[in-house]
PDB file with SEQRES, HELIX, SHEET and CRYST1 records, atoms N, CA, C and O in Angstrom:
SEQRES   1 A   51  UNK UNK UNK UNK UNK UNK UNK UNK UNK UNK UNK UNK UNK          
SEQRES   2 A   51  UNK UNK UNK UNK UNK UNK UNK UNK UNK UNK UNK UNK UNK          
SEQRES   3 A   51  UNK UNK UNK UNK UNK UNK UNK UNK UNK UNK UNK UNK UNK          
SEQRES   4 A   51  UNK UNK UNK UNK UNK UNK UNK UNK UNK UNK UNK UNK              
HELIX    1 AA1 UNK A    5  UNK A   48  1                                  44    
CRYST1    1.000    1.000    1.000  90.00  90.00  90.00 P 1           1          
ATOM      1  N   UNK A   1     -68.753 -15.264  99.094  1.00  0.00           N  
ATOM      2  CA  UNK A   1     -68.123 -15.904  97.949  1.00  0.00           C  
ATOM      3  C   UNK A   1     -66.777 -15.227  97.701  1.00  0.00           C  
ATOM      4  O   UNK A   1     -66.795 -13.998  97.626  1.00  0.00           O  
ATOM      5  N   UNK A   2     -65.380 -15.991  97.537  1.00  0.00           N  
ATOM      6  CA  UNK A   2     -64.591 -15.304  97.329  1.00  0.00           C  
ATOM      7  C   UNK A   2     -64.086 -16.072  96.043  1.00  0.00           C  
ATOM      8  O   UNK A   2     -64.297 -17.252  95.762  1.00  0.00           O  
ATOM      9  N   UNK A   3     -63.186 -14.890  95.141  1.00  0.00           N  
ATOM     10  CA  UNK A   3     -62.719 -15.273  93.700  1.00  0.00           C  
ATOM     11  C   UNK A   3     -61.456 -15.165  93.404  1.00  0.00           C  
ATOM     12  O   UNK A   3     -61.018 -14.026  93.245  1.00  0.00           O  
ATOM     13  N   UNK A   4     -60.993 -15.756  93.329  1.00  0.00           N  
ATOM     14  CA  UNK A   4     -59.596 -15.818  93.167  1.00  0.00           C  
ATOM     15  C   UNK A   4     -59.009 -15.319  91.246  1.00  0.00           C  
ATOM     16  O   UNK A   4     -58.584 -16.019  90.328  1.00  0.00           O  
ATOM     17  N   UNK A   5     -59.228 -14.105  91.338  1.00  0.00           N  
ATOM     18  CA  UNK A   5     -58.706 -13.673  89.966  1.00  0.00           C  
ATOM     19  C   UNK A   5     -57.946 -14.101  89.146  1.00  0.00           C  
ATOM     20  O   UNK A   5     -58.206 -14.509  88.014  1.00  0.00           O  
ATOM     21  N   UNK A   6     -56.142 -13.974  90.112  1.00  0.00           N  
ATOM     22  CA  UNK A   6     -55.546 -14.382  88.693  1.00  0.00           C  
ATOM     23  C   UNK A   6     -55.646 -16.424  88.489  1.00  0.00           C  
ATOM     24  O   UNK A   6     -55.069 -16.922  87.523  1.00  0.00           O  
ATOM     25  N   UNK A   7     -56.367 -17.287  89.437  1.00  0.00           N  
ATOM     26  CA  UNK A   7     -56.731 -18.547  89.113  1.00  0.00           C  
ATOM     27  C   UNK A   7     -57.969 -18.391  87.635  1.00  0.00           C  
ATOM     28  O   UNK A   7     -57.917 -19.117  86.642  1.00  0.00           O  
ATOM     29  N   UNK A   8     -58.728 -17.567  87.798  1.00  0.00           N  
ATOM     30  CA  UNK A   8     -59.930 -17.231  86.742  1.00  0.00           C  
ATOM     31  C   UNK A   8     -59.271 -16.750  85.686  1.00  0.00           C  
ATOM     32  O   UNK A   8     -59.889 -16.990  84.649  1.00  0.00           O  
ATOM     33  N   UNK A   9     -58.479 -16.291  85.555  1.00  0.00           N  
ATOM     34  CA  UNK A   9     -57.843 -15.392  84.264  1.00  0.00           C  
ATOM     35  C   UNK A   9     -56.833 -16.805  83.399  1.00  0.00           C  
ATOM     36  O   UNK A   9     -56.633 -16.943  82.193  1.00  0.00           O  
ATOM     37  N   UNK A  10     -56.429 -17.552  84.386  1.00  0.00           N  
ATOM     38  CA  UNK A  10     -55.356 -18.528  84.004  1.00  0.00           C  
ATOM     39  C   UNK A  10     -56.320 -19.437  83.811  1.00  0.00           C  
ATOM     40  O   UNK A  10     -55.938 -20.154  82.887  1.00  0.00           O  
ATOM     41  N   UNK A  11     -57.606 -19.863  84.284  1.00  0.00           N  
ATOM     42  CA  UNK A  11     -58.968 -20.532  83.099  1.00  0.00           C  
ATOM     43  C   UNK A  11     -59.158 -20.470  82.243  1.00  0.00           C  
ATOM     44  O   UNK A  11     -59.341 -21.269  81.325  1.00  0.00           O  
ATOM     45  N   UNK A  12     -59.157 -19.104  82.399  1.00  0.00           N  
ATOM     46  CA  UNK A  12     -59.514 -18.886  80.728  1.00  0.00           C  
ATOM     47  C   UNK A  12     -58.656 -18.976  79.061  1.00  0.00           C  
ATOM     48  O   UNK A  12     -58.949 -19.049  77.867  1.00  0.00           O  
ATOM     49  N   UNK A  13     -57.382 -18.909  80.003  1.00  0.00           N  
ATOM     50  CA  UNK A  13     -56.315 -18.902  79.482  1.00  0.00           C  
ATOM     51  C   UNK A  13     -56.360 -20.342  78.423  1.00  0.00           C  
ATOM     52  O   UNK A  13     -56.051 -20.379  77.233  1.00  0.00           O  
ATOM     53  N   UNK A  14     -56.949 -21.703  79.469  1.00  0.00           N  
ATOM     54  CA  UNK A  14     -56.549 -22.856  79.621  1.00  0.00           C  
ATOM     55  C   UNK A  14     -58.091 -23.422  78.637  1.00  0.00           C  
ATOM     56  O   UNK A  14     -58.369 -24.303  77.823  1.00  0.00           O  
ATOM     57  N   UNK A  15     -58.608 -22.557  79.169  1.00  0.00           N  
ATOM     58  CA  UNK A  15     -59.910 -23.096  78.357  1.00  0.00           C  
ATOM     59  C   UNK A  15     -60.081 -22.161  76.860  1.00  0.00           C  
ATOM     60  O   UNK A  15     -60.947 -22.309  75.998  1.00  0.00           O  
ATOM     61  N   UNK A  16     -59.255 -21.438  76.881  1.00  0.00           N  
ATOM     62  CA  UNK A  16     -59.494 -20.833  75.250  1.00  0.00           C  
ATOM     63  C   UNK A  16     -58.218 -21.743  74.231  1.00  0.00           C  
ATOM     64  O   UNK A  16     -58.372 -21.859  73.016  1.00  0.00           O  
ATOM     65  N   UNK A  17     -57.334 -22.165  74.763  1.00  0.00           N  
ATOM     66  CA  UNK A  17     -56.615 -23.472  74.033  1.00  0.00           C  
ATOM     67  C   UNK A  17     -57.790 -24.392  73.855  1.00  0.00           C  
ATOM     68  O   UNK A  17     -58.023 -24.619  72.668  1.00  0.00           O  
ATOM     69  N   UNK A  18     -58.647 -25.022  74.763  1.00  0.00           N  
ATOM     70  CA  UNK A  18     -59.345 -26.338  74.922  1.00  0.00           C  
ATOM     71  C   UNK A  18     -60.285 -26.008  73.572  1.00  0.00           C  
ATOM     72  O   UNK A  18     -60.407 -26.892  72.723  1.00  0.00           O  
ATOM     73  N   UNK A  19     -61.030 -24.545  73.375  1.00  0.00           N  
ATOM     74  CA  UNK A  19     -62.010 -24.206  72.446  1.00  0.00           C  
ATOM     75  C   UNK A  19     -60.911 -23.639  70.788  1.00  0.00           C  
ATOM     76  O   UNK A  19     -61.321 -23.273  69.687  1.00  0.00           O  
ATOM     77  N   UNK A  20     -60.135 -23.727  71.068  1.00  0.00           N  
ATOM     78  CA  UNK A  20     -59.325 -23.334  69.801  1.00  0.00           C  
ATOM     79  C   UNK A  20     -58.834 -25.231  69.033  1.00  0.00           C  
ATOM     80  O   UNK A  20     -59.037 -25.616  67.882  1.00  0.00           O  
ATOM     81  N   UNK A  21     -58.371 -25.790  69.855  1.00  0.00           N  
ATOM     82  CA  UNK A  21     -58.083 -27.244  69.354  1.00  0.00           C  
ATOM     83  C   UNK A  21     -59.563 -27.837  68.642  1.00  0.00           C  
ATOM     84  O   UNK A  21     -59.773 -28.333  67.535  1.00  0.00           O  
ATOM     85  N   UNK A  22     -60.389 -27.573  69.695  1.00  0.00           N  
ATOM     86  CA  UNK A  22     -61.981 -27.969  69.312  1.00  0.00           C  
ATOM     87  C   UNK A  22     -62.445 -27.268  67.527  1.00  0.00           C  
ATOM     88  O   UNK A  22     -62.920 -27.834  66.543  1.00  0.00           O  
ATOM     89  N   UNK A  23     -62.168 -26.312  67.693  1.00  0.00           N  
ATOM     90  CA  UNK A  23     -61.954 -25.401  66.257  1.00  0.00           C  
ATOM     91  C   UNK A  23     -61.251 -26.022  65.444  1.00  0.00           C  
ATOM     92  O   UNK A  23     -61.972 -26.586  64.621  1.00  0.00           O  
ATOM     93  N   UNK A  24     -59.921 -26.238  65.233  1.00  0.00           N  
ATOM     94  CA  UNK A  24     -58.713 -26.701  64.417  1.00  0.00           C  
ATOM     95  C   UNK A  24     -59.722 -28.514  64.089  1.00  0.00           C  
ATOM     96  O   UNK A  24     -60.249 -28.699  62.992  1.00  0.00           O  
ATOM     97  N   UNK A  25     -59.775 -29.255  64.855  1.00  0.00           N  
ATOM     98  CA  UNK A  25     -60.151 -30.224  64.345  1.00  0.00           C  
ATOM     99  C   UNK A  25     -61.312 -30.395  63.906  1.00  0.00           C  
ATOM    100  O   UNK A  25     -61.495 -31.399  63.218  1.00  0.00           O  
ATOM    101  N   UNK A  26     -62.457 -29.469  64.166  1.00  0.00           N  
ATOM    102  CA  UNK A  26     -63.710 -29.216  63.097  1.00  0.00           C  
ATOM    103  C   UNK A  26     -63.567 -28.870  61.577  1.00  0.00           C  
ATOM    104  O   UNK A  26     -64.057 -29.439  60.601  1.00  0.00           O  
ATOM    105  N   UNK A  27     -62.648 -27.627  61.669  1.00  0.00           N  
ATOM    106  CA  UNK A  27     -62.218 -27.837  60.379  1.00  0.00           C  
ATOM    107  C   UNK A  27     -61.537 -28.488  59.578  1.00  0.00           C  
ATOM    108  O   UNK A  27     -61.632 -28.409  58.353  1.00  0.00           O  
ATOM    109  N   UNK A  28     -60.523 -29.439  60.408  1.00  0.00           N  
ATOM    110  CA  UNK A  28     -59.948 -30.691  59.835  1.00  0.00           C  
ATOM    111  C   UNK A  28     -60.510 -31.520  59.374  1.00  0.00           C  
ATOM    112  O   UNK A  28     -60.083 -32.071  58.359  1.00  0.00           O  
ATOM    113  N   UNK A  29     -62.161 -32.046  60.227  1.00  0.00           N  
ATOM    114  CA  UNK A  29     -62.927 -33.051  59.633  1.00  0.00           C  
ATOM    115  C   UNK A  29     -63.472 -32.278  58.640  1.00  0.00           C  
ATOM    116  O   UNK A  29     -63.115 -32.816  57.592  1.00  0.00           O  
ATOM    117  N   UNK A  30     -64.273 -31.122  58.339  1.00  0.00           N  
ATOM    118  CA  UNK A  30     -64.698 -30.860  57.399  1.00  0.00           C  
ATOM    119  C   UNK A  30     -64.429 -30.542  56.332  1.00  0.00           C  
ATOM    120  O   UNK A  30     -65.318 -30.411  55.490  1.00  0.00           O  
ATOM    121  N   UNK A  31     -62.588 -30.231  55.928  1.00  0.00           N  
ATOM    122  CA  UNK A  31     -61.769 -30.090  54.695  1.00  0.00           C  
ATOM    123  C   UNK A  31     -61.787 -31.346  54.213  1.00  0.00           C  
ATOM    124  O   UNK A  31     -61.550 -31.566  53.026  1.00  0.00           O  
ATOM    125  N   UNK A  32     -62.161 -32.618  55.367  1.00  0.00           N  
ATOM    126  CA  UNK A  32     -61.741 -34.262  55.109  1.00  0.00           C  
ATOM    127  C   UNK A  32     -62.649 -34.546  53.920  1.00  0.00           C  
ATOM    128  O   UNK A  32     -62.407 -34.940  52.779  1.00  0.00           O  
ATOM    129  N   UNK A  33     -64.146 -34.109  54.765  1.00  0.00           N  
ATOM    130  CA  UNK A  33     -65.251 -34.767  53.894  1.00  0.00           C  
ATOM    131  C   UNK A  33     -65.191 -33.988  52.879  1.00  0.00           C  
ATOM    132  O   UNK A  33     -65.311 -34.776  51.941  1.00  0.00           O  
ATOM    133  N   UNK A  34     -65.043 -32.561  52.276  1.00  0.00           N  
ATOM    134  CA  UNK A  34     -65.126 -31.661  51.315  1.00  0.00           C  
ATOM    135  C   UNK A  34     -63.706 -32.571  50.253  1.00  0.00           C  
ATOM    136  O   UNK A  34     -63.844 -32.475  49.033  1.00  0.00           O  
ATOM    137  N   UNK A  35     -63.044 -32.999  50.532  1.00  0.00           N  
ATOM    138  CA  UNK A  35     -61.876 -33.536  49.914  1.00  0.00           C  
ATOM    139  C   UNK A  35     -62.168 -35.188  49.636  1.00  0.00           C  
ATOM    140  O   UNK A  35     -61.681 -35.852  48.721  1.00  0.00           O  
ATOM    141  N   UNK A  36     -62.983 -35.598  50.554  1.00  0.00           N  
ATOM    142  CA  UNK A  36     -63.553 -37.015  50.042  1.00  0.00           C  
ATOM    143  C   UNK A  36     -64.626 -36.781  48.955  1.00  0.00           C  
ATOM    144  O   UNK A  36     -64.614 -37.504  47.959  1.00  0.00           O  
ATOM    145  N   UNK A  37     -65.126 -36.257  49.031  1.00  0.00           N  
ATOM    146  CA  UNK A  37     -66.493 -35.435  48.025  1.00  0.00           C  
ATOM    147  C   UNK A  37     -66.276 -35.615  46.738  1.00  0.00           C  
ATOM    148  O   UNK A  37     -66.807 -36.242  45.821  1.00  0.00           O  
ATOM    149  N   UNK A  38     -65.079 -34.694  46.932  1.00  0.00           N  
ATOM    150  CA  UNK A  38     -64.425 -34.308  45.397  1.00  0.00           C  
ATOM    151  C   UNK A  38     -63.987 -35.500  44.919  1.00  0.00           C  
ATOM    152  O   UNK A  38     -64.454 -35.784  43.816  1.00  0.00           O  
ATOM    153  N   UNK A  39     -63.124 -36.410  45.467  1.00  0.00           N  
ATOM    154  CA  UNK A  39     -62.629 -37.533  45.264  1.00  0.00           C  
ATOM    155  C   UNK A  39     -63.400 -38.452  44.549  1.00  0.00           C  
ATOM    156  O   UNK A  39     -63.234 -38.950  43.436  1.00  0.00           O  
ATOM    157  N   UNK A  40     -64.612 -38.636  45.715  1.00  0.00           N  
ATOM    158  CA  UNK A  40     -65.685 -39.821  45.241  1.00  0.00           C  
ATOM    159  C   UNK A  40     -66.436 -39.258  43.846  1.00  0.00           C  
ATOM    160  O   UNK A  40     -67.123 -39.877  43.033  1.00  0.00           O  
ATOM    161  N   UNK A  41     -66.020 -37.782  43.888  1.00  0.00           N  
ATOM    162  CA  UNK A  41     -67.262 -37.319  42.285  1.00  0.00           C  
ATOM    163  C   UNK A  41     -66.035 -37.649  41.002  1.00  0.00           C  
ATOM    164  O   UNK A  41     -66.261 -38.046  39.859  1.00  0.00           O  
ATOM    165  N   UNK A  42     -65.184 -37.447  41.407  1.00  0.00           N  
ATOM    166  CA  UNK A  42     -64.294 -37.654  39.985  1.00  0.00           C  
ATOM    167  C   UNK A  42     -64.163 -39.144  39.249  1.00  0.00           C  
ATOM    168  O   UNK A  42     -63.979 -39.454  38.072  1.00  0.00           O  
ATOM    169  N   UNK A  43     -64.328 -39.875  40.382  1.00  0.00           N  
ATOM    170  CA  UNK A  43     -63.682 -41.651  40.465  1.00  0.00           C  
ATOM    171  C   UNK A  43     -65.060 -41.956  40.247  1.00  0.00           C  
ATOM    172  O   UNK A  43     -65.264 -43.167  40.157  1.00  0.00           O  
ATOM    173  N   UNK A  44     -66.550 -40.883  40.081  1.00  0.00           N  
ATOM    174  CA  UNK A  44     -67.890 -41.592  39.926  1.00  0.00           C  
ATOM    175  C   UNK A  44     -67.902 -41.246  38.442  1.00  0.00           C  
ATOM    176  O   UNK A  44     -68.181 -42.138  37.641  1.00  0.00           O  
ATOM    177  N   UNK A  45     -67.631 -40.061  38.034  1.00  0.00           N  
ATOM    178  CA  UNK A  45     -67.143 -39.648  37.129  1.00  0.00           C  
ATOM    179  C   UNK A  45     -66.774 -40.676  35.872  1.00  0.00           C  
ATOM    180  O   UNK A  45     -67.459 -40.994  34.900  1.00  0.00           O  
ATOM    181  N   UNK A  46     -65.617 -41.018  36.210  1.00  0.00           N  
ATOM    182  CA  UNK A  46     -64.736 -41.424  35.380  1.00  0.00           C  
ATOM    183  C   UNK A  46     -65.112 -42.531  34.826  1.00  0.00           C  
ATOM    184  O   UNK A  46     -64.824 -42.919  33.694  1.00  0.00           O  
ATOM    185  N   UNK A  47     -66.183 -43.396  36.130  1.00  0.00           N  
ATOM    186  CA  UNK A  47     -66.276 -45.011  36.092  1.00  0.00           C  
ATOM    187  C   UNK A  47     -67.859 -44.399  34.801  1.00  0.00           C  
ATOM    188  O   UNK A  47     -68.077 -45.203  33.895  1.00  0.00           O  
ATOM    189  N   UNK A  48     -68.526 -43.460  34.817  1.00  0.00           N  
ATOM    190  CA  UNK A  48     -69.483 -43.161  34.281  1.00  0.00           C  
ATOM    191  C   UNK A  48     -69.272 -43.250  32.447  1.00  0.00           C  
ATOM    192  O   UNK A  48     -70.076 -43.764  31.670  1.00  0.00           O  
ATOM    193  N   UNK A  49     -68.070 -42.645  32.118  1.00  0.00           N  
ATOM    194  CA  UNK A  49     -67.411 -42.235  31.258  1.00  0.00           C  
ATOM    195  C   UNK A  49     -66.907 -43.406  29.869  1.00  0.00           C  
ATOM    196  O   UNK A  49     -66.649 -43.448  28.666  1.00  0.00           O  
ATOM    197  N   UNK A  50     -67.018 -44.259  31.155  1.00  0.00           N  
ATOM    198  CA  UNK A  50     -66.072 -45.978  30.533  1.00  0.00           C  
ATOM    199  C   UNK A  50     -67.391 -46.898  30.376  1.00  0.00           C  
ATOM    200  O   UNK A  50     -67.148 -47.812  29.587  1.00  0.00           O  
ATOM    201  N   UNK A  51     -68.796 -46.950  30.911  1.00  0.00           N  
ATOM    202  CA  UNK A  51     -69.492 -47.481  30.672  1.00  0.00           C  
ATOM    203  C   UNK A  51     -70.162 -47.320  29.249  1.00  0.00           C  
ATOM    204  O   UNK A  51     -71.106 -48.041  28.925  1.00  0.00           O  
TER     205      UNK A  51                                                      
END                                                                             
């Protein structure tokens, strides 16, 4: 078996961008729904308020 180092090092390189984007947009969806949340409780709120 032979390994070609600096090709493996420049993987990882390539694949720790691939797992960092994967990151950034997890927390993008989940600030989404935490921010829809809030949204939908105020506007449930409000409509509660007027009845």
């Amino acid at each position: 078996m032979n390994l070609n180092i600096p090709n493996f090092l420049e993987s990882l390189s390539i694949m720790g961008k691939g797992m960092l984007g994967i990151f950034i947009v997890t927390v993008i969806l989940i600030l989404s729904v935490y921010v829809l949340n809030f949204i939908g409780r105020k506007i449930e709120k409000k409509n509660d308020d007027q009845e």
